[in-house]
C-alpha positions, 0 to 999 in steps of 0.5 A: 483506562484498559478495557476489554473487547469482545469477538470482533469480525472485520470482514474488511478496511479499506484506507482506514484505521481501526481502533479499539480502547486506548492508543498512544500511538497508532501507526498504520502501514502498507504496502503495494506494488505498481507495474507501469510502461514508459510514460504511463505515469505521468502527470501534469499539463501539456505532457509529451512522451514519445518512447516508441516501444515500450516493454514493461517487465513484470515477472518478479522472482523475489519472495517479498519486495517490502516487508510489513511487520511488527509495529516499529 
């Protein structure tokens, strides 16, 4: 059934979904980026990295890496 929503202010949502009146389909989306040496991410038991020298590159000359538009 339609409904009608006022002004809203979100100031923020962190992890979340917000939802006002009917949804048939909702489809959250993100995007992130994570810069990280050799090794640095690495889980598990009894782990056993050796790498040296490690050098991570961070400059990133692209515009935009992962597009988030639109609700497709």
């Amino acid at each position: 059934m339609p409904s009608i929503v006022g002004p809203i202010k979100i100031n923020s949502v962190g992890g979340g979904v917000v939802n006002f009146g009917d949804a048939f389909y909702l489809s959250p989306k993100s995007s992130s980026k994570t810069n990280a040496g050799s090794g640095a991410l690495n889980t598990g038991d009894f782990i056993n990295t050796n790498t040296g020298y490690s050098a991570t590159r961070t400059l990133d000359p692209d515009v935009s890496d992962q597009n988030v538009t639109a609700n497709a």
